[in-house]
Backbone atoms as SQL, in Angstrom:
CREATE TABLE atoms (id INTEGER PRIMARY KEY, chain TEXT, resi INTEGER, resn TEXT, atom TEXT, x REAL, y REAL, z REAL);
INSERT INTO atoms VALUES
  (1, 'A', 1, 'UNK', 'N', 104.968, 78.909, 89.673),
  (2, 'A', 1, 'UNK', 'CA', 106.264, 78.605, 90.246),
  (3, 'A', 1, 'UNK', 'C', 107.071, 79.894, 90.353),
  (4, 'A', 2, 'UNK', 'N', 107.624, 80.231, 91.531),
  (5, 'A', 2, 'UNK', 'CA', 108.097, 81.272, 91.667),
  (6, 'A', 2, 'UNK', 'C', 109.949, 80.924, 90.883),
  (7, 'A', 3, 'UNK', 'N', 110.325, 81.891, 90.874),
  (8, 'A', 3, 'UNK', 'CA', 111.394, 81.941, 89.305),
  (9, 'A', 3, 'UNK', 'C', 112.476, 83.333, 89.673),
  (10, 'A', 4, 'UNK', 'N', 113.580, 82.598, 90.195),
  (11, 'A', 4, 'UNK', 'CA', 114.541, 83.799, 89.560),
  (12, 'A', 4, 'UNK', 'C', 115.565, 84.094, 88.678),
  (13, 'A', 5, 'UNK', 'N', 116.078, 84.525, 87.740),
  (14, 'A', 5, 'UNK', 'CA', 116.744, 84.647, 86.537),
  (15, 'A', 5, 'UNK', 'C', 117.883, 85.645, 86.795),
  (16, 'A', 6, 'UNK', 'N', 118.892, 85.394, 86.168),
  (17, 'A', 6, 'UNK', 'CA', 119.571, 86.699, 85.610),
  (18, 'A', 6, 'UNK', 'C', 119.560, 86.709, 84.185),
  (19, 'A', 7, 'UNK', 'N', 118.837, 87.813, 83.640),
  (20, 'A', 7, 'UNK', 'CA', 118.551, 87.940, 82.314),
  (21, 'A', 7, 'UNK', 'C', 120.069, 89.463, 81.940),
  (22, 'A', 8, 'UNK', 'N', 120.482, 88.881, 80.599),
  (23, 'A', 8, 'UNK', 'CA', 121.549, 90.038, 79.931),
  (24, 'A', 8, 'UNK', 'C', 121.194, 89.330, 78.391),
  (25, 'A', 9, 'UNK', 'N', 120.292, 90.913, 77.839),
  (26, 'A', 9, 'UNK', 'CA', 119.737, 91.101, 76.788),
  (27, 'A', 9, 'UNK', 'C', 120.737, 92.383, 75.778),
  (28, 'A', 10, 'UNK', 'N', 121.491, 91.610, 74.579),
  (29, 'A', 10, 'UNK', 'CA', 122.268, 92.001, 73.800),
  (30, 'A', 10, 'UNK', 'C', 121.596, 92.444, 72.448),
  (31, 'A', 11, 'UNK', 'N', 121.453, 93.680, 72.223),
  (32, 'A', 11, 'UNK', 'CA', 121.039, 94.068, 70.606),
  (33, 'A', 11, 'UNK', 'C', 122.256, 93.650, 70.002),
  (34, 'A', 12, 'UNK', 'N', 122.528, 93.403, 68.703),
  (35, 'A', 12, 'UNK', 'CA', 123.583, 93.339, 68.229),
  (36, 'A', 12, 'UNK', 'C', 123.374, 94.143, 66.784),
  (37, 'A', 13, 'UNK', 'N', 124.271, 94.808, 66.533),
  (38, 'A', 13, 'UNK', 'CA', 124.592, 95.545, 65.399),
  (39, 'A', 13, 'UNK', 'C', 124.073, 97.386, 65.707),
  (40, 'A', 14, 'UNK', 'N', 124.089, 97.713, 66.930),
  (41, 'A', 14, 'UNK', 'CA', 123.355, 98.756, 67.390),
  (42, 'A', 14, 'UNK', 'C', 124.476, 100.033, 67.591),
  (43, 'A', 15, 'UNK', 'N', 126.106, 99.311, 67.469),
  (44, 'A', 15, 'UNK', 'CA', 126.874, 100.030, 68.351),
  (45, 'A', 15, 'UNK', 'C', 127.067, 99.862, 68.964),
  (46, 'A', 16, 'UNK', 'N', 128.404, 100.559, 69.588),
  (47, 'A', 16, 'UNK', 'CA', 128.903, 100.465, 71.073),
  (48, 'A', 16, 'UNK', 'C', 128.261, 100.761, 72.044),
  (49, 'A', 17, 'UNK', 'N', 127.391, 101.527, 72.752),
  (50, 'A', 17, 'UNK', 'CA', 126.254, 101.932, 73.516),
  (51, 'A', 17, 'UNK', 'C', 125.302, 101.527, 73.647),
  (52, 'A', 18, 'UNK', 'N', 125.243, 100.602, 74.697),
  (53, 'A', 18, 'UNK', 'CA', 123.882, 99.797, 74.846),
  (54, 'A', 18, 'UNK', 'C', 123.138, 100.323, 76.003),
  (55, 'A', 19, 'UNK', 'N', 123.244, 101.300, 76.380),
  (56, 'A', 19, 'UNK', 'CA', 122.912, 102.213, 77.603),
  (57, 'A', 19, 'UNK', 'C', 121.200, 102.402, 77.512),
  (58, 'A', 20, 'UNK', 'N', 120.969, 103.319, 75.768),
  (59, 'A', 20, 'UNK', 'CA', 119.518, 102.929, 75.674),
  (60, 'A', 20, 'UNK', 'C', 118.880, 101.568, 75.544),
  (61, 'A', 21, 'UNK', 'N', 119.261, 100.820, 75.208),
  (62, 'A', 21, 'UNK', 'CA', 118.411, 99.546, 74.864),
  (63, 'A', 21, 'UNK', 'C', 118.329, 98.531, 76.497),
  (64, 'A', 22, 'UNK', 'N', 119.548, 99.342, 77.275),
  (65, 'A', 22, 'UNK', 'CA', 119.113, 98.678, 78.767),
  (66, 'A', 22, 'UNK', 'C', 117.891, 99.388, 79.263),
  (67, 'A', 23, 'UNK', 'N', 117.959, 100.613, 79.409),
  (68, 'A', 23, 'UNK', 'CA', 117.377, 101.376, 79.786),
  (69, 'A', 23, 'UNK', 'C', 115.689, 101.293, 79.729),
  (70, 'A', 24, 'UNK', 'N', 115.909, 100.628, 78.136),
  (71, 'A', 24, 'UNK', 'CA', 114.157, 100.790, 77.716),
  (72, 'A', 24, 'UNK', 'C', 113.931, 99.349, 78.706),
  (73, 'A', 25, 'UNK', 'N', 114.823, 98.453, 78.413),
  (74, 'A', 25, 'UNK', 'CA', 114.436, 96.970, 78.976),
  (75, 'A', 25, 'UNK', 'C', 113.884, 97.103, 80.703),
  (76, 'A', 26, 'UNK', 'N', 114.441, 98.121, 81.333),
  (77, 'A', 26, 'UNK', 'CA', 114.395, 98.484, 82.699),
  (78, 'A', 26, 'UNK', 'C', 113.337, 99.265, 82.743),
  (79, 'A', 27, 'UNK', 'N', 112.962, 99.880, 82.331),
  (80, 'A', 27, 'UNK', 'CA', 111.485, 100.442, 81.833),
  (81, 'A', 27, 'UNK', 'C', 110.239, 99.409, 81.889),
  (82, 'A', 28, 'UNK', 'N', 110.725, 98.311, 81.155),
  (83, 'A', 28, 'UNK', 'CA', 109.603, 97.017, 81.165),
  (84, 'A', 28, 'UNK', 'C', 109.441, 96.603, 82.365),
  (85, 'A', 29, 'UNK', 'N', 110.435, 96.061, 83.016),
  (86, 'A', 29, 'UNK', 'CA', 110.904, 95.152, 83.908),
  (87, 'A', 29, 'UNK', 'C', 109.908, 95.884, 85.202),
  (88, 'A', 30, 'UNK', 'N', 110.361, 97.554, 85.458),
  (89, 'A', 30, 'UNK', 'CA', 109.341, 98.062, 85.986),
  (90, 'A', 30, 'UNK', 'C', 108.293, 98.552, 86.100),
  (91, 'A', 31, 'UNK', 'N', 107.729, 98.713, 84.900),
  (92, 'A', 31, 'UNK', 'CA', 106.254, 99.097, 84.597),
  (93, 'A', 31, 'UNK', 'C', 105.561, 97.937, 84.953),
  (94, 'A', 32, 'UNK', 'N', 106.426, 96.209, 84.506),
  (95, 'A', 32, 'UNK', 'CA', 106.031, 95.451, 84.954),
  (96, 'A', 32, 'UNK', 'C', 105.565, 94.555, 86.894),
  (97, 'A', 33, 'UNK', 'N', 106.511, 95.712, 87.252),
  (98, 'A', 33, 'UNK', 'CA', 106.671, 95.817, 88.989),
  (99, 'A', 33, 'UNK', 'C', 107.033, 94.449, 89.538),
  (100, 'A', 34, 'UNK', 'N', 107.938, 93.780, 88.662),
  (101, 'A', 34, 'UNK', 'CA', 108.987, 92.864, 89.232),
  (102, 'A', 34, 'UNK', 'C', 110.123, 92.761, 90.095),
  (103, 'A', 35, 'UNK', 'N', 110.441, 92.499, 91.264),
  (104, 'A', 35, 'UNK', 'CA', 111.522, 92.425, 91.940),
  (105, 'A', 35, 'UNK', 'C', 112.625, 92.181, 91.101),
  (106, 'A', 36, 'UNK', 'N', 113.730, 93.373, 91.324),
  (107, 'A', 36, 'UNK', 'CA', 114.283, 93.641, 89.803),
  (108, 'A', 36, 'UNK', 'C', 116.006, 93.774, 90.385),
  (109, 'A', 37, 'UNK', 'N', 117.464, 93.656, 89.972),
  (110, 'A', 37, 'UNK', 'CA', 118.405, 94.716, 90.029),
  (111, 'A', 37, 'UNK', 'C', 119.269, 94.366, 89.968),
  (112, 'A', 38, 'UNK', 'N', 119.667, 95.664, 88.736),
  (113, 'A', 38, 'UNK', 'CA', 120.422, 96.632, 87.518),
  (114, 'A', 38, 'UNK', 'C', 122.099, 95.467, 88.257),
  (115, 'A', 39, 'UNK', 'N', 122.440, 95.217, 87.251),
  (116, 'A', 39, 'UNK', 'CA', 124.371, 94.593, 87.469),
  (117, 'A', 39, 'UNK', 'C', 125.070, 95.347, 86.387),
  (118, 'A', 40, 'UNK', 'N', 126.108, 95.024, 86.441),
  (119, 'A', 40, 'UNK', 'CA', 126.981, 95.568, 85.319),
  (120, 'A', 40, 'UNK', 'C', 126.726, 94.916, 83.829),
  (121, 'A', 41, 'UNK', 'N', 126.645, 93.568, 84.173),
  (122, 'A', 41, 'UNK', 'CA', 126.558, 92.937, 82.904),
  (123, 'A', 41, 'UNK', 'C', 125.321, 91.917, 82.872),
  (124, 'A', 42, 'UNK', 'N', 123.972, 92.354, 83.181),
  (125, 'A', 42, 'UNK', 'CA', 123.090, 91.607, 83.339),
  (126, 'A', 42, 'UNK', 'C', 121.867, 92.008, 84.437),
  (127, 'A', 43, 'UNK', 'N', 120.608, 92.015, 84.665),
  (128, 'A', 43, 'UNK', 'CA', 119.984, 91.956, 85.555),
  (129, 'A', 43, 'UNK', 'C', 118.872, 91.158, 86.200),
  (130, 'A', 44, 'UNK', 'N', 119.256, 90.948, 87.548),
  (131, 'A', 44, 'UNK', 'CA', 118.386, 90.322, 87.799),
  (132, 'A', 44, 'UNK', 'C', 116.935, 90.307, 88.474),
  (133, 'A', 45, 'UNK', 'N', 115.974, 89.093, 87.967),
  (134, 'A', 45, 'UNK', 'CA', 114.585, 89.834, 88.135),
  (135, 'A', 45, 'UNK', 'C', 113.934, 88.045, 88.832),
  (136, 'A', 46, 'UNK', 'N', 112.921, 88.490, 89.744),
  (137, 'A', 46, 'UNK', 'CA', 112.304, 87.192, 90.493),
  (138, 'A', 46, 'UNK', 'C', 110.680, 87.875, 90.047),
  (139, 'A', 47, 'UNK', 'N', 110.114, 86.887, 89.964),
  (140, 'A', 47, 'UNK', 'CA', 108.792, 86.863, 90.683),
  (141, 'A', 47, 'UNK', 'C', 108.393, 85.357, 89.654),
  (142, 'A', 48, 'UNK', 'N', 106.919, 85.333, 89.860),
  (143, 'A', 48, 'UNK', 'CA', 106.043, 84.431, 89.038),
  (144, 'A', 48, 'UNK', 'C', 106.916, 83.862, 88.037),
  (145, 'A', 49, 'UNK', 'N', 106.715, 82.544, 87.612),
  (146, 'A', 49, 'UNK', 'CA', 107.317, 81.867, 86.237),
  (147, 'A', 49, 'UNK', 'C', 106.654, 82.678, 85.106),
  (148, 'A', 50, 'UNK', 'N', 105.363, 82.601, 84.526),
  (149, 'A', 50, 'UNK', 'CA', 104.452, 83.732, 83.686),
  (150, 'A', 50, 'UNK', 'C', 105.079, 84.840, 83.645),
  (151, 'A', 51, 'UNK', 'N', 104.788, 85.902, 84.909),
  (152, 'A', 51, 'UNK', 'CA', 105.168, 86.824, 84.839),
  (153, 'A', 51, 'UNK', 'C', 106.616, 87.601, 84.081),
  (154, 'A', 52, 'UNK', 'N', 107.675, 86.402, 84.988),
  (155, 'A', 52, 'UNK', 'CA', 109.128, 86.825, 84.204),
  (156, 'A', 52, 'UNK', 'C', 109.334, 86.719, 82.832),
  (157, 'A', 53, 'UNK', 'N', 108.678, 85.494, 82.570),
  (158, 'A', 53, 'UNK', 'CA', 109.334, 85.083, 81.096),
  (159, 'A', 53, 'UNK', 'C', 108.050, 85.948, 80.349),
  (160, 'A', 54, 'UNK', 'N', 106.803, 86.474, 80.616),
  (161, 'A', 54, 'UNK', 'CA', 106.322, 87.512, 79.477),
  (162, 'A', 54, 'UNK', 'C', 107.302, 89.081, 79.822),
  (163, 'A', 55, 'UNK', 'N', 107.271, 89.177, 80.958),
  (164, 'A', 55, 'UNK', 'CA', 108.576, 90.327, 81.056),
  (165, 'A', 55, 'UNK', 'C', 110.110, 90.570, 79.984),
  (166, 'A', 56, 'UNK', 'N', 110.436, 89.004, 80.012),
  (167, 'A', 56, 'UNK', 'CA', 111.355, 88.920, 79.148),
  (168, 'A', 56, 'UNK', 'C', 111.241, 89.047, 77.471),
  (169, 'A', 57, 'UNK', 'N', 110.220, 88.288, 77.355),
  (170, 'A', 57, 'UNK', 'CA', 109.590, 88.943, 76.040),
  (171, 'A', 57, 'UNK', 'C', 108.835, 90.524, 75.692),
  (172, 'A', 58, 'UNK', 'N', 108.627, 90.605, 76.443),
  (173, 'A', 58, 'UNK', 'CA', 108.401, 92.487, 76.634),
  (174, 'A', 58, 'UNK', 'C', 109.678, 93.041, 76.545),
  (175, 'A', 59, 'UNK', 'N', 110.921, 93.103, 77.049),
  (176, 'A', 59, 'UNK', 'CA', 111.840, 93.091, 76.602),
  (177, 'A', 59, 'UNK', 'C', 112.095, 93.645, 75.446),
  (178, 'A', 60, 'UNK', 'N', 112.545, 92.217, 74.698),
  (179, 'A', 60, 'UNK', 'CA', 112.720, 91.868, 73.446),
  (180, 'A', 60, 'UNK', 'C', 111.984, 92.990, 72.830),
  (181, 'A', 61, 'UNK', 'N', 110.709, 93.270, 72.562),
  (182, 'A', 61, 'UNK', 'CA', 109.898, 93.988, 72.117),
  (183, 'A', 61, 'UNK', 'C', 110.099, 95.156, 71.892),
  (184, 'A', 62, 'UNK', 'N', 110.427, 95.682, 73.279),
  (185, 'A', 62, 'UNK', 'CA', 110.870, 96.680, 72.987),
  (186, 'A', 62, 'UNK', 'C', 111.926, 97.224, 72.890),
  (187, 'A', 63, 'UNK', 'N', 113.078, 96.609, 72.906),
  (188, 'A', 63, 'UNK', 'CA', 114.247, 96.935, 72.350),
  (189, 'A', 63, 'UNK', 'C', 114.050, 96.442, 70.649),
  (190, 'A', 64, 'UNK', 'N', 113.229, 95.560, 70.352),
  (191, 'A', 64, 'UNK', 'CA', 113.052, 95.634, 68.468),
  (192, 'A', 64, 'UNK', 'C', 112.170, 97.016, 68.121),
  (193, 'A', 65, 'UNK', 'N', 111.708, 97.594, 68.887),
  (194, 'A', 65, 'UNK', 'CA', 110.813, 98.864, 68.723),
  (195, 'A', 65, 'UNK', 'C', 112.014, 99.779, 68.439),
  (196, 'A', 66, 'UNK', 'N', 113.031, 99.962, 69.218),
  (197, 'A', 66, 'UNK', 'CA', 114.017, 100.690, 69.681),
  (198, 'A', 66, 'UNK', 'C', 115.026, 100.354, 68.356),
  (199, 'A', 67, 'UNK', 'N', 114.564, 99.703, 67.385),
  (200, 'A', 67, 'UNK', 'CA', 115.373, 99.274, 66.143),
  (201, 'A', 67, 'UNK', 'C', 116.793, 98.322, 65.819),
  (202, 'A', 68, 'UNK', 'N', 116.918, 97.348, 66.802),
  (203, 'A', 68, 'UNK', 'CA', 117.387, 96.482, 66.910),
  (204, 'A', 68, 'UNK', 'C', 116.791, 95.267, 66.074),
  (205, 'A', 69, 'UNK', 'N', 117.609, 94.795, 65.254),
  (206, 'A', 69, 'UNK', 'CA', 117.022, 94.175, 64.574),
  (207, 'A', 69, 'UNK', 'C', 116.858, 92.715, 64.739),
  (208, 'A', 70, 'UNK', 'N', 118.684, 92.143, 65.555),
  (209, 'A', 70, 'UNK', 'CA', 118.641, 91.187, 66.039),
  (210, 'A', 70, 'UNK', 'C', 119.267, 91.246, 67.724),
  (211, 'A', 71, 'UNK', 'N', 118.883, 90.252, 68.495),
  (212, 'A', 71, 'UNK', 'CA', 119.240, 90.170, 69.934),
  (213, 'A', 71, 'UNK', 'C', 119.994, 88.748, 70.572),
  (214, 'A', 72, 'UNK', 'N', 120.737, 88.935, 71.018),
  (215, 'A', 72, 'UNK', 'CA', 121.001, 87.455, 71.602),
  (216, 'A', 72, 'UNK', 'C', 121.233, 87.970, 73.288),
  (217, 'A', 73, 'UNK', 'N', 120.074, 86.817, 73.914),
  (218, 'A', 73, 'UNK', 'CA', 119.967, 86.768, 75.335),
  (219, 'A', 73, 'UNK', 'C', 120.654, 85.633, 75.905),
  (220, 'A', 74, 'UNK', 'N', 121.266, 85.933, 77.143),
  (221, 'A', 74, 'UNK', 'CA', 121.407, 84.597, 77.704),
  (222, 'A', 74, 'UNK', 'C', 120.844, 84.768, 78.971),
  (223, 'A', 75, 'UNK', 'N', 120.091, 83.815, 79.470),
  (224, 'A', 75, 'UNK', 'CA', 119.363, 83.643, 80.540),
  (225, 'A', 75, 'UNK', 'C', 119.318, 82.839, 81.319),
  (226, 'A', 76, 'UNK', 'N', 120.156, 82.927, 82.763),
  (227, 'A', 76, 'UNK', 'CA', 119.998, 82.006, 83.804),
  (228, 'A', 76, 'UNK', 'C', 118.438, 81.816, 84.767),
  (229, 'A', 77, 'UNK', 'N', 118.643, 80.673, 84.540),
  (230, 'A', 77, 'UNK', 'CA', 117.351, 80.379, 85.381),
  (231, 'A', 77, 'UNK', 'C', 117.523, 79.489, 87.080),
  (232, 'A', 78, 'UNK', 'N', 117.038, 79.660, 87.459),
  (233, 'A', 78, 'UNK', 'CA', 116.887, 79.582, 89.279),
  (234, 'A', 78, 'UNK', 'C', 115.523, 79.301, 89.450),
  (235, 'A', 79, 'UNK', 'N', 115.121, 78.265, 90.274),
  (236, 'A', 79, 'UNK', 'CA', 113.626, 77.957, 90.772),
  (237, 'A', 79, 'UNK', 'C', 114.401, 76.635, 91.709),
  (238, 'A', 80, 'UNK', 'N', 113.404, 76.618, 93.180),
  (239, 'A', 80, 'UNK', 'CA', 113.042, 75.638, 94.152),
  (240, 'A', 80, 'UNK', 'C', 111.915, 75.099, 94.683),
  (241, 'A', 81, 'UNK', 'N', 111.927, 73.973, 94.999),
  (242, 'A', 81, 'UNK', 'CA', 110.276, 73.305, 95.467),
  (243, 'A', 81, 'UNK', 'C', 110.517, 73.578, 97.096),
  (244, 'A', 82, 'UNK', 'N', 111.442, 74.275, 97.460),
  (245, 'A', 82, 'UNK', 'CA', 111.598, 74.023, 99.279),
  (246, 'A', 82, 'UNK', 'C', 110.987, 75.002, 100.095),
  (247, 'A', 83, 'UNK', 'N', 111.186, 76.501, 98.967),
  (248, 'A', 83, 'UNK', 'CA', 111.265, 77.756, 99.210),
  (249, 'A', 83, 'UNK', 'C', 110.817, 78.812, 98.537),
  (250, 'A', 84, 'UNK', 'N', 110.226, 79.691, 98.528),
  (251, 'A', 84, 'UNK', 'CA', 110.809, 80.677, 97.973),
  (252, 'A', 84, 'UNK', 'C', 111.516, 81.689, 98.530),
  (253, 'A', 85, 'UNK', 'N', 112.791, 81.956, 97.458),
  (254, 'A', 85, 'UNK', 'CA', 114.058, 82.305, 97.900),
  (255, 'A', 85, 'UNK', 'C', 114.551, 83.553, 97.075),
  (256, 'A', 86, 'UNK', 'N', 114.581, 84.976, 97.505),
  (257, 'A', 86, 'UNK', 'CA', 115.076, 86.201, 97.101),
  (258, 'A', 86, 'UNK', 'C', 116.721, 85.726, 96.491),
  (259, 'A', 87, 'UNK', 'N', 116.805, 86.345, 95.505),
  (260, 'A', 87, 'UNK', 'CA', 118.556, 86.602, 94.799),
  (261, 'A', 87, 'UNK', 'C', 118.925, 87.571, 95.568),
  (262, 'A', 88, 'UNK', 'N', 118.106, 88.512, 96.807),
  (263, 'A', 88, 'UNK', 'CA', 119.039, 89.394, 97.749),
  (264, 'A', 88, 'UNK', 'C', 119.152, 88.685, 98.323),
  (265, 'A', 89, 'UNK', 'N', 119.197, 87.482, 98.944),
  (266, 'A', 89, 'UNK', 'CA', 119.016, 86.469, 100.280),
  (267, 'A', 89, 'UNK', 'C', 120.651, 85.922, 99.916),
  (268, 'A', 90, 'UNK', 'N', 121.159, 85.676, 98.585),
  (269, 'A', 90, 'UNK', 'CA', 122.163, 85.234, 98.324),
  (270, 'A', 90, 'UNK', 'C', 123.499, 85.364, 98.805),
  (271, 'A', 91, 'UNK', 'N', 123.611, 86.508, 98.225),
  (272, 'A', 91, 'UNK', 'CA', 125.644, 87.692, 98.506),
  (273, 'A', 91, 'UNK', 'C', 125.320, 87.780, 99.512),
  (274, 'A', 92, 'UNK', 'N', 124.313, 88.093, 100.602),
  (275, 'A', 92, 'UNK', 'CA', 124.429, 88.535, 102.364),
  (276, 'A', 92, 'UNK', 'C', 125.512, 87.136, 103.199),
  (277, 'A', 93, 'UNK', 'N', 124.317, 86.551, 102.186),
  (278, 'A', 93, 'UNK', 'CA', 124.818, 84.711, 102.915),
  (279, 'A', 93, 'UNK', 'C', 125.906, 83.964, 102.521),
  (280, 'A', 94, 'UNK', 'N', 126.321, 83.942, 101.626),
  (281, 'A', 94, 'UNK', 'CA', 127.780, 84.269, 101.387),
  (282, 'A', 94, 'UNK', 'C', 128.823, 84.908, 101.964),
  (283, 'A', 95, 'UNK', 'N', 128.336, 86.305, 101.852),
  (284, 'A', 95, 'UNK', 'CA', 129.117, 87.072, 103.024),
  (285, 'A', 95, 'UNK', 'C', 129.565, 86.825, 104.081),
  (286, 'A', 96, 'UNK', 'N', 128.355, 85.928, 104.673),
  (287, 'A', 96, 'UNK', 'CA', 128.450, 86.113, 106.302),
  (288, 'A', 96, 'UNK', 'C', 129.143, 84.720, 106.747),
  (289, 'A', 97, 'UNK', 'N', 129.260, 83.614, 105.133),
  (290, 'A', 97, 'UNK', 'CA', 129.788, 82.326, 105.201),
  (291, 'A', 97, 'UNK', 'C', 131.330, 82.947, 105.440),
  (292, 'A', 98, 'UNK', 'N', 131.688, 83.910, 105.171),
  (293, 'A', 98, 'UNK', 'CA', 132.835, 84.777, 104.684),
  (294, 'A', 98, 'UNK', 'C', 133.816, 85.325, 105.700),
  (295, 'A', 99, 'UNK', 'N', 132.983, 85.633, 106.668),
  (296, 'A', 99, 'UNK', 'CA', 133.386, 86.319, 107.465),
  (297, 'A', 99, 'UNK', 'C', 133.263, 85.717, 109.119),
  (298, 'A', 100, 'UNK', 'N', 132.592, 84.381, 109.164),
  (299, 'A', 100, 'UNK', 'CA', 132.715, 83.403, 110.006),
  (300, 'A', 100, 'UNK', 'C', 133.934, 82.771, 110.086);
């Protein structure tokens, strides 16, 4: 089932600077070569149901590598039986609801 999410993955007790622990997570996300992208407070990633959610646990992983001891994620989830449907397909179409 194809699957899109906005995943925002929180170390907690790490400090104010979560710059590395995004960073490594964005590292996964693309080594993993998922349709991927970076927000302010969250990012979002499509492909395969499998694929994302072991992505997301890769993650995790490696931000506990990165010495985080605990994490709290929150994770929106998105899936359709009609389509499959890009999260870039979204804000354009909106937009253009916008400007009609």
């Amino acid at each position: 089932m194809w699957v899109s999410v906005d995943l925002c993955l929180v170390p907690v007790g790490v400090g104010l600077s979560l710059a590395p622990y995004v960073a490594a997570c964005q590292e996964v996300i693309e080594r993993e070569g998922l349709e991927h992208q970076l927000g302010p407070n969250g990012t979002a990633i499509e492909g395969e149901w499998d694929a994302v959610f072991a992505c997301v646990e890769a993650c995790h992983q490696a931000v506990h590598r990165l010495g985080a001891t605990r994490i709290f994620t929150t994770l929106k989830v998105n899936t359709r039986t009609d389509r499959q449907q890009s999260f870039r397909e979204k804000v354009p179409r909106v937009q253009s609801s916008l400007a009609g």
